[in-house]
C-alpha positions in Angstrom: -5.2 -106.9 -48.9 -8.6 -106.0 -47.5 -9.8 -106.1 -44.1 -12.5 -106.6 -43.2 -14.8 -107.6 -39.6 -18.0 -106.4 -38.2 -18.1 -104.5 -34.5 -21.1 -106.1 -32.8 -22.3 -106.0 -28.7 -21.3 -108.7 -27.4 -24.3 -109.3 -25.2 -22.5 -112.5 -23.0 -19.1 -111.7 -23.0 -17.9 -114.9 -24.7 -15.8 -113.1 -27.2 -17.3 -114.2 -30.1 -20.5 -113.2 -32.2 -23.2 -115.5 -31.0 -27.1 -115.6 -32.5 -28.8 -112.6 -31.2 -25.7 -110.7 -31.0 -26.5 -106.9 -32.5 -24.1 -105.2 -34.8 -22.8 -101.6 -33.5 -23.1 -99.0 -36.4 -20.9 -95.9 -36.3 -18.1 -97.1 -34.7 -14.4 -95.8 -35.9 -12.2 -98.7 -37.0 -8.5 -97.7 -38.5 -5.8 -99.3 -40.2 -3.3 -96.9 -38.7 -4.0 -94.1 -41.9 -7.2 -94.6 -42.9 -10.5 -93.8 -41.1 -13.7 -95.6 -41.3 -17.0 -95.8 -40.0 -18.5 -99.2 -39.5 -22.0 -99.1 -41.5 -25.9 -100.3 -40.1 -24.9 -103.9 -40.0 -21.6 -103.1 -38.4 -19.3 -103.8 -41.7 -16.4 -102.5 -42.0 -13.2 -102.5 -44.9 -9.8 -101.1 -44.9 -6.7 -101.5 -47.3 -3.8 -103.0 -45.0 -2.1 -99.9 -42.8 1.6 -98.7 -42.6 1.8 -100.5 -39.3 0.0 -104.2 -40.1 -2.8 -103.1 -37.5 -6.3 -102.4 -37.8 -7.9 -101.2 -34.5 -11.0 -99.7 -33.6 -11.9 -96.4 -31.3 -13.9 -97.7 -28.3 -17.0 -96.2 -28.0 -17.8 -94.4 -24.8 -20.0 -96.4 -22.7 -18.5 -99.6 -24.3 -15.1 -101.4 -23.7 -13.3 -104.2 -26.0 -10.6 -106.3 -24.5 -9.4 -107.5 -27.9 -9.3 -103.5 -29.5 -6.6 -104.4 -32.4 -5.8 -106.7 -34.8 -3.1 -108.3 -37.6 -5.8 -109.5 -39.5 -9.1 -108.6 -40.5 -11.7 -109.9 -38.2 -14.8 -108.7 -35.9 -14.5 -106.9 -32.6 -16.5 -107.5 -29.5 -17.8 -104.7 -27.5 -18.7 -104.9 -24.2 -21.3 -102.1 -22.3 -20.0 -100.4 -19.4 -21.7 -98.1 -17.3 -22.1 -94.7 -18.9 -20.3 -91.7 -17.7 -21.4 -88.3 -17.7 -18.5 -87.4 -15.1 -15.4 -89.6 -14.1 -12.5 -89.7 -12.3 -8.7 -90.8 -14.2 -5.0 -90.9 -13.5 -2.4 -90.2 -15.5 1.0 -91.7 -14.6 4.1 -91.0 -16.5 7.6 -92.3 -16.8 7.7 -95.3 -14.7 11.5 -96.6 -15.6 10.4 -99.9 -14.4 13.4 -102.7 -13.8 13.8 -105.5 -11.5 17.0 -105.1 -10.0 18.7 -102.3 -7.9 22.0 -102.0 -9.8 20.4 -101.5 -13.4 20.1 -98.4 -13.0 24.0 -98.0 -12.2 25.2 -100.7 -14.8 23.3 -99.1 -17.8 23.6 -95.3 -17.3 27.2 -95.4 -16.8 27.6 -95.1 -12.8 29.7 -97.8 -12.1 33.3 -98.7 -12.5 35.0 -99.9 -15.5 37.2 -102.9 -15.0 40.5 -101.1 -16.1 39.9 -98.0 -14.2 40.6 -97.7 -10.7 37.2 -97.0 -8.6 38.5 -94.2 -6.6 39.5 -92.2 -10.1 36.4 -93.5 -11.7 34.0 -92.4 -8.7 35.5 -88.8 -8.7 34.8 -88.2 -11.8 31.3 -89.6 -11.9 30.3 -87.9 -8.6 31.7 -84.6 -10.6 29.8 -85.5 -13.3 26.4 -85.4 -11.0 27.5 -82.6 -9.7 27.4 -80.7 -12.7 24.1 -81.8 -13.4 22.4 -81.5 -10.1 24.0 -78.1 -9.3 22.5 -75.9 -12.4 19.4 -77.6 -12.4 18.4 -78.0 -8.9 20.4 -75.7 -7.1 21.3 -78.5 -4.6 24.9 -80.1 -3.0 25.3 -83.8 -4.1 27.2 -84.8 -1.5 25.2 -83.9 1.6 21.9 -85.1 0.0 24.5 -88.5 -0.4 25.3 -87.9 3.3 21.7 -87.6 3.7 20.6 -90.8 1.6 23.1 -92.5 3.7 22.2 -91.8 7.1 19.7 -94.2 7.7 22.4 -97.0 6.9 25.5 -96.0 8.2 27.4 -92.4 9.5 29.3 -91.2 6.6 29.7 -87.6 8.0 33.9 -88.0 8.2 34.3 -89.1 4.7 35.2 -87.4 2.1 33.3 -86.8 -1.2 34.3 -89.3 -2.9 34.3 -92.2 -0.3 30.7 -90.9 0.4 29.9 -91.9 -3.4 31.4 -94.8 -2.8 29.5 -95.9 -0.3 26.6 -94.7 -1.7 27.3 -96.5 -4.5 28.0 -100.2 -2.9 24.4 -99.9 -0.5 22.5 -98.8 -3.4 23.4 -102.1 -5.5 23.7 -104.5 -1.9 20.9 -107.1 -2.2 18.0 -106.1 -0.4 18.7 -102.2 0.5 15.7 -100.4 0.6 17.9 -97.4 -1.0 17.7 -98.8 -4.5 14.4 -100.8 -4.3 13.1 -98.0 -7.2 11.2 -101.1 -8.3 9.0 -102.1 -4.8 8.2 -98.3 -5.0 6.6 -97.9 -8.5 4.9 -101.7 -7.2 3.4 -99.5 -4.3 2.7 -96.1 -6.3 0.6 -98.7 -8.7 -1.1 -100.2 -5.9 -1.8 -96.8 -4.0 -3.4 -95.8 -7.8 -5.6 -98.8 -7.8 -6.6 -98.2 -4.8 -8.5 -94.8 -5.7 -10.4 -97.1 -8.2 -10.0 -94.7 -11.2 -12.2 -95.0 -14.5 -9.0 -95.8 -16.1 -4.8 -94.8 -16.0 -2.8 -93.2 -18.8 0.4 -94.4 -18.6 2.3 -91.6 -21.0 5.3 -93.6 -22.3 8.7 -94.4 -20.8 7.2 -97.3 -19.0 10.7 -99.3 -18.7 14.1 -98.1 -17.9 15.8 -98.2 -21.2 15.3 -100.1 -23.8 17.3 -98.3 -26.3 20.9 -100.2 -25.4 19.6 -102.7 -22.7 20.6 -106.3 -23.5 17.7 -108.4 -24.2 17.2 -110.5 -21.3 17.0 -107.8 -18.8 14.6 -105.5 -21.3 12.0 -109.4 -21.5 12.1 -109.1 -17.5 11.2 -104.9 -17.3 8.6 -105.3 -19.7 7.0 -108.4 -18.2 7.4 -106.5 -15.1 5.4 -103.4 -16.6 2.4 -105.6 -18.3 1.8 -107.7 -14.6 2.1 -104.7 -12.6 -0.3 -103.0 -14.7 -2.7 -105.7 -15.2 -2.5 -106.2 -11.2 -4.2 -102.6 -10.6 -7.8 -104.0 -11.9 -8.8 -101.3 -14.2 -8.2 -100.2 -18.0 -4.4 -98.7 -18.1 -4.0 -97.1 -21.7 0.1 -96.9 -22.7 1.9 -94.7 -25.3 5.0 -95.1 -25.9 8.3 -93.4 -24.8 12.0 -92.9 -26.3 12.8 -95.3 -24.1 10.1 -98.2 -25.7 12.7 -97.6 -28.8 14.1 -101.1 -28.6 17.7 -101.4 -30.1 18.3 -98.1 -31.3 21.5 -97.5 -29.0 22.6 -101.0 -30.0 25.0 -101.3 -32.9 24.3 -105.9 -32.9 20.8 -105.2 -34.0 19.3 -104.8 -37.1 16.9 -101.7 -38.3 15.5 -104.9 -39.9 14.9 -107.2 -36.8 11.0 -106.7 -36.0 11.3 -106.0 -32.6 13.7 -103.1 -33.8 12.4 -99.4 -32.9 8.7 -99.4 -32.3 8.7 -103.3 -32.9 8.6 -104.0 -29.5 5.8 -101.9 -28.0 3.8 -103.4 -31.2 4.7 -106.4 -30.5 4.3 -106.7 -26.8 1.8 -103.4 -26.0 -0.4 -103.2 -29.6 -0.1 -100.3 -31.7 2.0 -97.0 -31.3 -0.9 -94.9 -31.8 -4.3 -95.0 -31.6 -8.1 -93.1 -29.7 -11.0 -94.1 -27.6 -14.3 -92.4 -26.2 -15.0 -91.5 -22.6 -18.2 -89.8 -21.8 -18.1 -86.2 -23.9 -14.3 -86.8 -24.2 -12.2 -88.3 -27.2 -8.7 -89.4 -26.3 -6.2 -89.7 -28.8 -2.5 -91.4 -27.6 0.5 -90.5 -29.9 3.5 -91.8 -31.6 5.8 -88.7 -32.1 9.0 -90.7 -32.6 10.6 -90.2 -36.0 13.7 -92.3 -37.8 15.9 -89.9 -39.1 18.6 -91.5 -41.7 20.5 -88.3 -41.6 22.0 -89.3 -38.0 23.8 -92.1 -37.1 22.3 -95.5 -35.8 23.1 -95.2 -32.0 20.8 -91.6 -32.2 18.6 -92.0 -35.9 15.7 -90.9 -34.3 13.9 -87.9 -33.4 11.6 -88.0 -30.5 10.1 -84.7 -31.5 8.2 -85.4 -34.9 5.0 -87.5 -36.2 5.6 -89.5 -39.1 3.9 -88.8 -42.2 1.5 -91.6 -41.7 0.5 -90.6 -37.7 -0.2 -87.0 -39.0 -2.6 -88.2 -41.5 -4.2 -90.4 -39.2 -4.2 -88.0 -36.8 -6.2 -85.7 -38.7 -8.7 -88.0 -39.8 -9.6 -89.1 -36.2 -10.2 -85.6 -35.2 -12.1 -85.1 -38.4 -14.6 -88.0 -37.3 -15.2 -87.3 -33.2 -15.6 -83.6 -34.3 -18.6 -83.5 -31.5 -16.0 -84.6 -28.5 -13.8 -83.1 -26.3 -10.6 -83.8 -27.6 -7.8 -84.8 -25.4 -3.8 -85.5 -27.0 -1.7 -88.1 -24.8 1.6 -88.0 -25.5 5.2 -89.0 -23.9 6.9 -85.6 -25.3 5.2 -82.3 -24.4 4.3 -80.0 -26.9 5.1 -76.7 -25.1 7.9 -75.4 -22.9 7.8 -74.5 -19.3 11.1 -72.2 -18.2 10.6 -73.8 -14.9 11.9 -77.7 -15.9 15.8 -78.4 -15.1 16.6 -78.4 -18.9 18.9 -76.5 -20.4 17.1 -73.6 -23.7 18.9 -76.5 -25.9 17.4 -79.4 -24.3 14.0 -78.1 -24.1 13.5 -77.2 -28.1 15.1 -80.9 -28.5 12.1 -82.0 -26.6 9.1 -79.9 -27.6 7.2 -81.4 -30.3 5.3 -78.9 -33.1 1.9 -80.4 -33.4 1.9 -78.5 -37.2 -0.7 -76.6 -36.9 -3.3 -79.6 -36.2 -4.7 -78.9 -32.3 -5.7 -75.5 -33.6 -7.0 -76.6 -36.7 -9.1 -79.5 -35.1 -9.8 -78.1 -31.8 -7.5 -79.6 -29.4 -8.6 -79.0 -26.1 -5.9 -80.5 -23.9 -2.6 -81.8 -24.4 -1.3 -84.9 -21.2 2.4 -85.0 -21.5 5.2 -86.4 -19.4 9.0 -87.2 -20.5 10.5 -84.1 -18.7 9.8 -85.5 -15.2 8.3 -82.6 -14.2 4.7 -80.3 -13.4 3.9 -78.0 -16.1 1.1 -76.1 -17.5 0.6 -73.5 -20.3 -3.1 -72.3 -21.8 -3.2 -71.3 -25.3 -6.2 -69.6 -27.0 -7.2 -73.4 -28.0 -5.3 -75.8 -26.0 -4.4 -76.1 -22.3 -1.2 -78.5 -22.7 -0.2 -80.1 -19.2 2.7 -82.2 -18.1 3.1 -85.0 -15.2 6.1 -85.6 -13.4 7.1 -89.0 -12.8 6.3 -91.9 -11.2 10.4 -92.6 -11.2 10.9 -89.5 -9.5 14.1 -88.1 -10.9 16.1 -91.3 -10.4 18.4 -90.9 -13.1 20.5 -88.7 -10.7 21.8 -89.6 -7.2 19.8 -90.2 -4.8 16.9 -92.0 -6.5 14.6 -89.9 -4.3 15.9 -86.0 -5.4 13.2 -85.1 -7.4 9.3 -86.0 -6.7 7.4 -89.0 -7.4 4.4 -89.1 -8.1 1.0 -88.8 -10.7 -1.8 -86.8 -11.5 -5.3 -86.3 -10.9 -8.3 -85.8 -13.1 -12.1 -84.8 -12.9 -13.6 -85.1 -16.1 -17.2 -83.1 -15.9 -19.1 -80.4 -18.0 -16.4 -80.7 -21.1 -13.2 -79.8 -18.8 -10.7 -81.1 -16.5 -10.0 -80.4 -13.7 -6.5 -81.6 -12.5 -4.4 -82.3 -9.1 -0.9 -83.6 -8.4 -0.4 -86.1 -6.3 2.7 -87.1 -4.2 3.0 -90.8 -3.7 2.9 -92.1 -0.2 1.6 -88.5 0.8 -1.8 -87.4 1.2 -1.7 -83.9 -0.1 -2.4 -82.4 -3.0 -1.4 -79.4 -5.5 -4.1 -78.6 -7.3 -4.3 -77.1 -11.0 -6.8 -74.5 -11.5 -8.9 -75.9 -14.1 
């Protein structure tokens, strides 16, 4: 089919192309493979994409609420002030759900019914232990002990009955020990507050959506797109391992359409796609691959760009050549000895960018998914990772690891980048 629109300035904001109106040459428009650049009277065609989208690259100094399409139509563009300098945040792996004992029910902390809890609870609170030990050099139990203390005095019980009744005030209606949720409501609001140009949310955005059951996976992304809208400025998403819906489940079909990357595309727009800010060209990945080879519950590979996303990729750099260019991505694309992940783990998670950031020009690389700070400067590209809004919640208490987001000056053609502990006034800052 062809597609087909014009990008025009849409001078009074009605959202659609009224007399007057000027067309906007130049601008990028893509259906997801293909690259175009919309001619004098603001024309553009494209074959349908891979993906069913076609989407165009908003111009810096211009935004455009309605930036993709299924169809073939025109897209409004809106002037905003121009920025030779501005200020963004970049939060990453947000986990958001609505209710305290998600977190347990889905990621295997709780008690099976045939099990008694006493057996069940050694072995899980082993379980963290052998996790939190290695990787954080820290005693489970007595940072349970100290989770606890502002509840009740655990400080005779032994280590299991102190899981246990870590466990029980964690999911109790109301405890501010598993309200995960009100926090990441605050972090959002403490972000909106420092009325940024815009936020980068890098992907895992909800807690799971690989094996959660439907209903509670409609609330956590409802949750995610009001909280977001709520902060009152532009909040650009890329999606995580954890947008993959289904993929865990064995009841749904790879050919449901909310399947995979169906629902980010269907509820969040396309998987992958670029816009201008001031000097600077920002380009949000996809880098999650099916893999037949493996079976259902893992066929994917969160490390590699399908065939179409390289292409594309390329293309896009090929046409903002005269820009800054700046990858966002939920997987990192180096390795930083410093992250609690075991040589294995790490080369599972790193993903090879195939030569293109060298060949193109990258200049910097946004990451998160590891849940931790990280920087490494190549001869090209300066990748950097945020840790996470979620903190390192996964693992008992929710609180163990840092939460927070990051920082960024954009002036002269660099960043310059700080980290930023929610609720806390301090800083780290990154050398630019």
């Amino acid at each position: 089919a062809d597609l087909s629109g014009t990008v025009f300035v849409d001078l009074n904001r009605s959202g659609a192309r009224d007399a007057g109106e000027p067309p906007r040459a130049g601008v990028v428009v893509s259906n997801g493979l293909d690259v175009v650049r919309t001619g004098a009277d603001g024309r553009y065609s494209l074959a349908e994409g891979p993906r069913g989208f076609v989407f165009v690259t908003r111009p810096a100094g211009f935004d455009c609420e309605r930036w993709y399409r299924r169809d073939a139509g025109d897209f409004a563009l809106t002037q905003s002030p121009a920025e030779e300098a501005f200020f963004f945040v970049q939060m990453s792996d947000l986990h958001v759900y609505a209710r305290s004992g998600e977190l347990i029910e889905e990621f295997g902390l709780g008690d099976p019914w045939w099990a008694p809890s006493t057996l069940v609870s050694w072995f899980t609170l082993r379980r963290i232990e052998k996790m939190l030990v290695p990787r954080f050099s820290l005693d489970p139990v007595e940072d349970l002990r100290t989770a606890l203390a502002p509840y009740r005095d655990v400080s005779d019980l032994g280590n299991t009955a102190v899981y246990l009744a870590y466990r029980d005030e964690f999911q109790r209606e109301g405890s501010e020990l598993g309200n995960v949720r009100g926090k990441i409501e605050g972090a959002l609001e403490e972000i909106a507050a420092l009325r940024p140009s815009f936020v980068l949310a890098t992907g895992d955005l909800v807690l799971d959506a690989n094996r959660a059951p439907d209903p509670a996976l409609e609330s956590r992304v409802e949750l995610y797109r009001n909280a977001t809208a709520s902060m009152g400025v532009p909040v650009y998403s890329t999606i995580g391992n954890h947008e993959l819906r289904g993929v865990g489940r064995d009841d749904i079909s790879e050919r449901d359409p909310d399947y995979g990357l169906g629902l980010f595309e269907t509820t969040l727009g396309p998987t992958y796609y670029s816009f201008d800010r001031g000097a600077f060209h920002f380009v949000a990945l996809d880098t999650h691959r099916p893999d037949p080879s493996q079976k259902k519950t893992d066929g994917w590979r969160w490390n590699r760009m399908r065939d179409e996303v390289k292409h594309w990729l390329r293309r896009d750099l090929e046409a903002h050549g005269d820009r800054v260019k700046v990858v966002i991505n939920h997987e990192p694309f180096f390795g930083d000895p410093s992250w609690p992940l075991e040589p294995d783990e790490l080369a599972r998670y790193v993903v090879s960018d195939e030569g293109i950031f060298e060949e193109q020009k990258v200049a910097y690389t946004l990451n998160g998914h590891v849940h931790s700070n990280g920087i490494q400067r190549g001869e090209h590209t300066t990748h950097i990772s945020a840790g996470a809004l979620f903190g390192m919640g996964w693992y008992l208490p929710p609180d163990l690891y840092p939460r927070g987001y990051r920082l960024y000056y954009a002036s002269g053609g660099q960043l310059y980048g700080a980290w930023k502990r929610t609720g806390e006034p301090l800083l780290g800052f990154v050398q630019p």
